[in-house]
Every structure is written in structure tokens, then in C-alpha cells.
C-alpha positions, 0 to 999 in steps of 0.5 A: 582519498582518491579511489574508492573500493569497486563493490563497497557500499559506499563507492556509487554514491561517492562516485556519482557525488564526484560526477555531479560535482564536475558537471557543475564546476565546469559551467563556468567554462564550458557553458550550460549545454555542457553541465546539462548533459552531464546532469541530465543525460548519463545513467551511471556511465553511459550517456546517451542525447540527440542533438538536431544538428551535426555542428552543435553534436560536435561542439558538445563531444570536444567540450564534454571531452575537456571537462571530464578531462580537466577533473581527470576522468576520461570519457571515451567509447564515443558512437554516432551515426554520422561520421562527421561527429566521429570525426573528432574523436581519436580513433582509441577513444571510439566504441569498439563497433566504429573505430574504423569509420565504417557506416556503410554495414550495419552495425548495432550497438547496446544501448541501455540493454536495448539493440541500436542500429547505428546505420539505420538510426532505428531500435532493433530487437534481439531475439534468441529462442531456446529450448526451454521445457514447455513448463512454467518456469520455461515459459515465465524464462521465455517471456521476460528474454525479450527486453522491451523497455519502452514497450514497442512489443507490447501487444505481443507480449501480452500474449505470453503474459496471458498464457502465464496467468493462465498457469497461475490460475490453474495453480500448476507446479513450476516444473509441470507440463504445459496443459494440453489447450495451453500448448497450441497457445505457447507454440503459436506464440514462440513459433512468430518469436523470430520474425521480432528480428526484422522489426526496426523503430526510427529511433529519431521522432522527427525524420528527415527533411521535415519543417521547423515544429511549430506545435508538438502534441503527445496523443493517449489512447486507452482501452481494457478487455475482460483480459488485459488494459494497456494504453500507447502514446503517440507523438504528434509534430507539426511544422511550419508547412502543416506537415504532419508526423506521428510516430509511437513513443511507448506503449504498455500492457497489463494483464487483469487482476485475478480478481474480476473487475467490470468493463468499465473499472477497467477501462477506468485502469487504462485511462488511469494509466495513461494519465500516468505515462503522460507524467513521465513522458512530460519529464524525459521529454523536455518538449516546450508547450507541448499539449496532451490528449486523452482518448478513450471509446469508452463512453461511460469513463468520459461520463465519470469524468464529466459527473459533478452530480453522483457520488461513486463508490471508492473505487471509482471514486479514487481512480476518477479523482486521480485523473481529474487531479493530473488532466482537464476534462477538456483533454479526454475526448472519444475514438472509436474502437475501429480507430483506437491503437490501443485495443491491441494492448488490451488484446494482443497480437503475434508477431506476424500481425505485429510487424505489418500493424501501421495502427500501432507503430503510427496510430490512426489516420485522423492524427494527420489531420492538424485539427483533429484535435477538435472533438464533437462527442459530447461526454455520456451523463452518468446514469442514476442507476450505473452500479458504480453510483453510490446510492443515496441515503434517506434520513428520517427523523424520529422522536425517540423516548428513553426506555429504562427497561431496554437492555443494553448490548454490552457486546458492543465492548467486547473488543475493547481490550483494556480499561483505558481504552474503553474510558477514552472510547466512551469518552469521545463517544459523549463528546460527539453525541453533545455536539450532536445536541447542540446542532439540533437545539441550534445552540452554542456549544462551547469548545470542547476540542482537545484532549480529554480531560479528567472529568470527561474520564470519569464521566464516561466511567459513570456512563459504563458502570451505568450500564453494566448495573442496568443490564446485569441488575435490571430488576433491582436496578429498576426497583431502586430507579423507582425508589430514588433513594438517597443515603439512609438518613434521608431514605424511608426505612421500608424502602430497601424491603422491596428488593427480594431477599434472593437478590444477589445485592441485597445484603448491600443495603443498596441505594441509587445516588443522584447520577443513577448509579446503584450503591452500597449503602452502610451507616455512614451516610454522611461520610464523603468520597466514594469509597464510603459508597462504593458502586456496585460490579458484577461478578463475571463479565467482560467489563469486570476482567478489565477492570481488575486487569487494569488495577492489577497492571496499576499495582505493579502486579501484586498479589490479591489482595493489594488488587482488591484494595485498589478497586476498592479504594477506587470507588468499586465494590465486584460481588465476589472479588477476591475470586475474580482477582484470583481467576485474572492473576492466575490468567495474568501471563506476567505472573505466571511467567514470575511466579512460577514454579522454579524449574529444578535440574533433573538429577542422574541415573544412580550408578551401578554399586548404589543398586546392585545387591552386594555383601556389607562391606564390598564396597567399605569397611568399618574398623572397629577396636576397643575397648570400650567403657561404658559408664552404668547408673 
């Protein structure tokens, strides 16, 4: 197969499978510079690389031209700015723009969406104010026409971004009009739309005539307001004279969150930020050994990223990690305000301010100085009571005696949606409370990592029925506690008469066995297993409907009374069972739904001669004939 459908699935991936595929098999022939560009430097169709001289772009236009060519793809629609590179170009496989060679007037070409000068070699910006309502699908409309990738106009920008916030906060229809202390904004701000227009930005970062680089530095500056953070980069190239030149490599603005955030989380956001761009700009690139620096005039964020000694709350916490993750506390250095490009990213700025801004387009003066990389101000120490320090937690160690009198809070297990859960919770509960014990005693413990085991269940079923006796039988229970009976045979005779006769257990003969758990008693005392003595459950209470909903689930929901025998056989006895397996069947959503009443087809309307009044035999007749015998005693 050597075509694919145009708009099928399949057809990009198999198409730049093929691409790649190419580049690879001709760098046996063509060399890396080749398969390099190919890789590296095409986004679907267009490829796009600077080269630093005319020689080496010539070379590599013939080269890349023969190797598409030998794997049967034609790579056309060639544009430079430099006419000798044209030059080796056929004149029909030239973009539309250069074929006649003609550099002297100005010509722009589409790049990637963005407007390249080819005369000039510099970015320009297309601008085309229509008339959209004054509402906030026009303005959101407006805003998002100007295309701005790399983030040249960010300052501005701002500005729309900020009056479309506005009208999200106030929660405006899209199609309503604009506010009327709205409307001066917008205006101002579509009125200096046009003056983007004679905005040019040298597409190259090394101009001409400068030295041979010998260093190369991407510079970051961050700020935030109570508005918007935003951060720039700048590029800055030093040659073997000691030359030298900065210029902006990308910039980005973000509006707050609707959601307040305090000066300094956000100046954390902006330098966050910028710790991000500085990432991406590492990669497309592809400068060698080249340096980073963060700067920021926010004090307070140098001290968070200096701490070793306070611990943050999360929020910070994350965002300060994240940076000394990606940077070194050696790159962040302080800038004053005055100083700092990146406050119109945080602010904003029209377009008439924006055009004449040398701050923004070449960042601050120190940045010519080869060594202004040096930096005096030491970070702020973090103060014990800035809010976003953690407090500390002071521990006090009490002796504590068991009290069999204090009721225990079974609310505590009203989230617990079913028996096995709450067997596991409880289970892991224990475990942790005997590691516990054994760093207090400074004792060994032995391992008990893993699953949980059986015996570790049905202690913590022990635990919760414990429990639920000592808070829902509290008088009783601590009767029989103070009795510690065993069985009967072993039990004084009188004992079971200290429990009232208008307790709810008391016709159960009960006993408390070794593990503190209230049974019922009987005359088998001598019986094994625990359904001879079943433990004794409330009526009603949450831990009673799981239980019954786990052993109906367990039976395969059955009826009431194989329920009833399975928690029994269990080793339970719930006063009043039977109802309270009647209430959870009847809740069971399962049972209802396969036990319910079958549904019957509602039958027709009676037609007209089965209810109008009509003489006998209108409708049917009888013939009767004889003679009859009739046949007498």
C-alpha cells in the first residue's frame, strides 16, 4: 500500500512513521545535519532551522532536497532571507512570495501561524480589529484574534484577559452588554489594537556582526500582583570581545485565580513559573553549557527557598519543593522592582506603551554587564510567624487509666458501609496501636507487615462486639464485668440474681467469658465452639444492620430465616432477629428488585356491545328443539 486515505485515523501517524523512517535511512548518506533536521526541525510539513551561515544553509537545502527526493517525497515551497540560498532552488519549488527573487520589498510569510518578515528577518504581527458587540463572546472573540505564541505581547494581552475575568466574575450572560466601568477599559484597550501593527521582533537572537559567543545565559524574571503573575525570559550572548547582547525570548501572563491568594503565593506561582519555561527553553534551544538564572523582588520567596528550618503548609510546601527540585538555591537572585520586566506581565500594558517599552523587549540595564551575574543580597530568613509556616505541635505525655464506665462513641463506625470493612479497619487499627506499645516499652516486635490474617479479623470482631455490649448494655455489662463469671458449673448460682429482671438480657442467662464478651448462657456449658454461646447484639444500631446485610449478602439473599441461621451459626445472637432481618430484607434493593410483585399488562377498554343495554339475543341466539326425555324416579 503506498497512499493512505486523506482524513482517515490512521493516515498522520503512518505518514509521519514514513517521515522518520526517511530521515533515519538516509544518514548513512547525507550525514547527521541531515537526518537532524528532518527529525528535529519539521512540525507535520513545515520545516523551519537558522543556520549561521549562508554556506552550511545552502548544503543543507541540496542535501535535504535529494533525500526526500530518493524516498519519492518532494520538499518544496523553500524560503530564506538571503538570496544566495534561493539560489539553489528551482524557481517552481520556491514559496509563492519569492519566486521571482525579489528581497528588496517587503514580504511576509506565514510561519507556524505566526507573520515573518523575510526582508527585515524579524516577527511581525497581524492585527484585524472587527466589529464585535461590546459583549463577552465579542470581547473573548477579540482577545483570542491576536495570536501571539511565544508571548511578545503578553503585557498587553493581560489587559483583555483582565477585563474578561471581570465579566466572569460579575457572572454576565455571553450575549449581554458590556457593564458601563467596563466599557472605558475595553475601548481604551481595542482603540491601541492597531498600533500592534508597526511592532517588529529580530527574529535572530545574535545580530549581525557580533563576535564569536563564548557564553550564553537565559535570565528569568518573575513578579505577580493581586491581578495576574507573569514572568519573561531573556537571552543573554557574550562574545569573545566582551560584548554583550540581550534580547526577549518568550514571555507569559496569567490572570489570578478567582480564589484570593496572598502576595506572596503568588509571587511563589510566578517563580514557579518560570522554573517551568526555563525547562522548555533548555530543550528547543539546544544551546551547550548554557547557564540559568532566576530573579525575582520578592524577598519572602528567596527565604522560602533558602529555609532548611520551618516546615510550610502544603501549598507552599509543594510549590517550594517543585522549584528546588528543577533549580539551585544558587540561581535565585534578587532585582529590584524598578529593574524588573517582568512587573508588566503582572500589570499590564496598552499597546502604545508597549511598542516604546525597551525594558520588556531587552530587559534591564545590569544585563549588559558581563558580570552582573554576581548577586550580594542575601536571602530573607523565614519568619517563625510568616502565616504560611506551619505551626509546631507540642506533644504531652499522659498517663492514662481504663475507665469501663466511658461510653464509647459508635458514631465513629457510622461510615463504615459493610461488615468487611469495618473488620479490616479495626484490624489495621490494633495493629498500628501494638506498634505503638512496643516503641513505648522499647520492646522487639515481631513482623507483622503483610496481609491480614484470619486471627487478626477475629480479633477485631472481638474488639467490635466489645464494644457495642459495653455501650448498649452498660449497666448489665458492668454487672456481669464485676461478676467475671464463667459457664454455670463453675458460676456461683446466685450470681445471674444481680442483674434486674427488667433487663432486656436477662431471660439469656448471661455470662461474661475470659475475653470480656457477654454471652448466652444455657445448659451446656461444657459444649465447644461458639454457637453453644453465642455473643449477645443489640436489637437496633448500625453495627447490627451490617451485620445482618453482610450474612444476607453471604447467603445468596435468601429468605429470613436461612439469614437467621447463618448468624447464628456464626457465634451471634441479635435480641429480636427475626425483625431485624425482616426490616434489612425488606431494605435489601436486590430482593426487591427479584421478589417483587410481577407486573401485569394492563388489560383493554370493554368494547361497546358488552356494556350497552340491549335486548337477549341481539347479539346471539340459542336454538332450542326437542323433544326432550326426561327420565322421572
Amino acid at each position: 500500500m503506498k497512499v493512505h486515505l486523506f482524513g482517515a485515523t490512521s493516515s498522520p501517524g503512518c505518514s509521519t512513521y514514513g517521515f522518520r523512517q526517511m530521515a533515519l535511512d538516509s544518514q548513512a548518506e547525507f550525514g547527521d545535519g541531515v537526518t537532524n533536521f528532518l527529525l528535529h526541525n519539521f512540525y507535520v510539513d513545515d520545516g523551519l532551522i537558522s543556520l549561521p551561515s549562508v554556506d552550511e544553509a545552502r548544503n543543507l537545502v541540496v542535501s535535504s532536497m535529494k533525500a526526500c527526493k530518493n524516498s519519492g517525497l518532494h520538499l518544496h515551497k523553500f524560503t530564506s532571507n538571503r538570496k544566495e540560498v534561493l539560489d539553489v532552488v528551482e524557481k517552481d519549488d520556491r514559496a509563492v512570495e519569492v519566486q521571482n527573487i525579489n528581497l528588496d520589498k517587503s514580504v511576509i510569510e506565514r510561519v507556524l501561524g505566526g507573520q515573518w518578515c523575510i526582508l527585515s528577518d524579524a516577527f511581525k504581527f497581524r492585527i484585524v480589529v472587527s466589529d464585535k458587540p461590546y459583549t463577552r463572546r465579542g470581547i473573548l472573540s477579540t482577545v483570542n484574534s491576536v495570536f501571539d505564541p511565544l508571548g511578545f505581547l503578553a503585557p498587553f494581552i493581560l489587559v483583555g484577559k483582565l477585563i474578561l475575568q471581570e465579566l466572569c466574575k460579575e457572572n454576565t450572560d455571553w450575549d449581554a452588554p458590556l457593564s458601563d466601568h467596563l466599557r472605558p477599559m475595553w475601548e481604551r484597550w481595542r482603540a491601541s489594537l492597531p498600533l500592534l501593527v508597526d511592532l517588529s521582533v529580530a527574529r535572530c537572537f545574535k545580530p549581525d556582526n557580533f563576535g564569536l559567543v563564548k557564553s550564553a545565559a537565559l535570565h528569568h524574571f518573575s513578579d505577580a500582583s493581586e491581578k495576574a503573575y507573569g514572568q519573561c525570559s531573556y537571552l543573554q550572548l557574550i562574545d569573545e570581545n566582551n560584548s554583550v547582547h540581550c534580547t526577549l525570548v518568550c514571555g507569559k501572563s496569567r490572570v489570578a485565580p478567582l480564589k484570593v491568594l496572598s502576595i506572596p503565593r503568588m509571587e511563589l506561582l510566578a517563580a514557579t513559573l518560570s522554573v517551568q519555561v526555563s525547562s522548555v527553553l533548555t530543550k528547543e534551544l539546544d544551546i551547550q553549557d548554557i547557564q540559568h538564572f532566576f530573579w525575582t523582588d520578592s524577598k519572602v520567596v528567596l527565604g522560602y527557598l533558602a529555609n532548611e528550618a520551618r516546615r510550610f503548609k502544603v501549598y507552599v510546601a509543594k510549590c517550594v519543593q517543585y522549584i528546588q527540585n528543577q533549580s539551585e538555591i544558587s540561581q535565585w537572585k534578587y532585582v529590584a522592582s524598578t529593574d524588573n520586566p517582568a512587573d508588566h506581565a503582572s500589570r499590564g500594558l496598552l499597546a502604545s506603551d508597549l511598542v516604546q517599552n525597551s525594558l520588556w523587549f531587552s530587559g534591564p540595564a545590569f544585563l549588559r554587564d558581563p558580570e552582573c551575574n554576581q548577586d550580594s543580597h542575601s536571602p530573607k530568613v523565614v519568619d517563625e510567624n510568616d502565616p504560611e509556616v506551619r505551626s509546631k505541635n507540642v506533644a504531652f505525655a499522659t498517663t492514662h487509666t481504663n475507665d469501663a464506665h466511658a461510653e464509647f462513641d459508635l458514631n465513629r463506625f457510622s461510615h463504615v458501609s459493610s461488615w468487611d470493612r469495618l473488620l479490616k479497619t479495626v484490624a489495621l487499627c490494633l495493629r498500628f496501636k501494638e506498634i505503638l506499645l512496643s516503641k513505648v516499652r522499647k520492646r522487639t516486635l515481631k513482623s507483622i507487615s503483610g496481609p491480614l490474617t484470619v486471627d487478626n479479623l477475629q480479633e477485631a470482631e472481638s474488639c467490635v462486639v466489645k464494644l457495642v455490649q459495653r455501650v448498649s448494655f452498660r449497666l448489665d455489662y458492668e454487672a456481669l464485668r464485676r461478676m467475671k463469671c464463667a459457664p454455670r458449673s463453675s458460676r456461683d448460682k446466685k450470681s445471674n440474681h444481680q442483674l434486674p429482671r427488667s433487663s432486656i438480657i436477662h431471660r439469656l442467662d448471661p455470662y461474661m467469658d475470659d475475653a470480656g464478651i457477654v454471652r448466652v448462657g444455657g445448659r451446656m456449658p461444657i459444649a465447644s465452639g461458639i454457637v453453644a454461646h453465642p455473643a449477645i447484639i443489640p436489637r437496633k444500631g448500625h453495627i447490627t444492620s451490617l451485620i445482618v446485610r453482610h450474612f444476607h449478602s453471604v447467603t445468596g439473599h435468601q429468605g429470613r430465616g436461612m439469614t437467621t441461621n447463618a448468624i447464628r451459626s456464626h457465634g451471634l445472637w441479635i435480641l429480636g432477629c427475626s425483625s431485624a432481618v425482616s426490616q434489612q430484607i425488606y431494605q435489601c434493593v436486590h430482593c426487591r428488585r427479584t421478589r417483587g410483585a410481577v407486573q401485569e399488562q394492563k388489560m383493554s377498554d370493554l368494547p361497546s356491545d358488552r356494556v350497552q343495554p340491549f335486548p337477549p339475543f341481539t347479539y346471539g341466539a340459542v336454538d332450542y328443539f326437542g323433544p326432550v326425555f326426561d327420565q322421572g324416579r
